[in-house]
N, C-alpha and C positions, 0 to 999 in steps of 0.2 A: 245702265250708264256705260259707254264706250269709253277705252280706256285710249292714253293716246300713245300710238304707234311711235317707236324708236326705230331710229335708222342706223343709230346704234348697236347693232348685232351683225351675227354673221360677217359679213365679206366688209361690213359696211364701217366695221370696225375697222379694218386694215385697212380704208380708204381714208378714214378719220386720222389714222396715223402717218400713213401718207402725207395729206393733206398740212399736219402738223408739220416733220420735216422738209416739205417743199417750203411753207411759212417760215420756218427759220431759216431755210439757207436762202430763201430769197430776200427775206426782211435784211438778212446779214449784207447779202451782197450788197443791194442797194444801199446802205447806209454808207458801207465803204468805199462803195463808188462817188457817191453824191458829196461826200466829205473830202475824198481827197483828189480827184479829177472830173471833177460835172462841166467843166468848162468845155474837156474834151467829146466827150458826148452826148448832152443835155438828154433829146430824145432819148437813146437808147436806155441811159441811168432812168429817168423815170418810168421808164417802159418795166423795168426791174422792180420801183418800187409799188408800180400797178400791182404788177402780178402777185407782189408778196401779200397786197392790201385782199386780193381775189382770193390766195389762199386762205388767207385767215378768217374770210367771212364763208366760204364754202366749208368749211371746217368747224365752223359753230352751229352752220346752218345744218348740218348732217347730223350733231350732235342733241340737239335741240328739238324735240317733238313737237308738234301743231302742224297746221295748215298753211299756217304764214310761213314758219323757218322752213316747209317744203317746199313754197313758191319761192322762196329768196332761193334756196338751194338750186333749183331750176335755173333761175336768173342769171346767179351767181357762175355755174357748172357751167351754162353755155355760154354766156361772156369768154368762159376762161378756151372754150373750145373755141370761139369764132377766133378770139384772140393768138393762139397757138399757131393757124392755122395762117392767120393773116401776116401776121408778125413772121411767121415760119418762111413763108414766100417772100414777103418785101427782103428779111436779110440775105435770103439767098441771092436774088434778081437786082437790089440797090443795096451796094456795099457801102457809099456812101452814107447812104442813110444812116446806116450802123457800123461805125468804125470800131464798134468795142459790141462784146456780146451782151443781150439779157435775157434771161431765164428762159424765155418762147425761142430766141433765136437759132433758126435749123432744126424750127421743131422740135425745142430741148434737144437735142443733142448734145451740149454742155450735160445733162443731167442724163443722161443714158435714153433720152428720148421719154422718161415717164411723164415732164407736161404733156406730151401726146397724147398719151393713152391714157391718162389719169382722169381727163374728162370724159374721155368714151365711158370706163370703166362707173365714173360717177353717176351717166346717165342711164346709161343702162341699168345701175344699180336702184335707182328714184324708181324707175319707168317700171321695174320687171317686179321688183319687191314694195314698192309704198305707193300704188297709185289708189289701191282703195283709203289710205290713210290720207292722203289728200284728199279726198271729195269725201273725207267724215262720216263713212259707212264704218259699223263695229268690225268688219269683216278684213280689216288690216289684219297683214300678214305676220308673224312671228319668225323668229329665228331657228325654229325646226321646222316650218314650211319648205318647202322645194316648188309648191306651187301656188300663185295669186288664191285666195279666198275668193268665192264669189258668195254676195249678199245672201243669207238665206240659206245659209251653210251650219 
């Protein structure tokens, strides 16, 4: 019987905790935006409480073993990359848009840039380390690996 792979190890952990601190300072931000000036910025404020909702489910998803919380983690991780990326451009090009920052805006740059690279970092981490645990071969990888298992190993 195959055991099931954690994405919990190695590097995967420190994206886990990442993941945690982008979730509370974004969950933070938006509450205090949307409580005491959402009039001022509607889009932008929910754009913030988006992202905190994407951290939190990307952060359980990574935590959480199976097949499913690795497809949500995908899901989850690229939303959060189209969204950085998309949200990154429109605030630079339409200031209107965003009269006030939220967590993607300038491509995190508010936050040292790590929403940028946090989704890189997250998929490449799925992709390089857990793709045989996705498709339910015993041959997932462990946390002293350096390299994918193949079947039959």
């Amino acid at each position: 019987m195959a055991t099931k792979s954690s994405r919990a190890t190695g590097i995967g952990r420190v994206l886990i905790a990442v993941y945690g601190i982008l979730a509370l300072a974004a969950t933070g931000r938006s509450v205090v935006q949307i409580i005491q000036k959402f009039d001022h910025a509607p889009f932008a404020y929910t754009l913030s409480a988006v992202s905190a909702v994407v951290y939190i489910v990307a952060m359980i998803a990574l935590i959480v073993p199976g097949r499913a919380w690795y497809r949500v983690a995908w899901v989850t991780i690229s939303f959060e990359m189209v969204g950085v990326l998309v949200i990154g451009a429109l605030s630079l090009f339409d200031h209107a848009l965003f009269p006030d920052d939220t967590v993607w805006s300038g491509f995190g740059a508010g936050y040292y840039w790590v929403p940028l690279v946090l989704p890189i970092a997250g998929l490449w981490w799925l992709l390089r380390f857990h793709r045989a645990a996705a498709l339910g071969t015993p041959a997932a990888t462990t946390a002293s690996s350096t390299q994918p298992r193949v079947a039959g190993e």
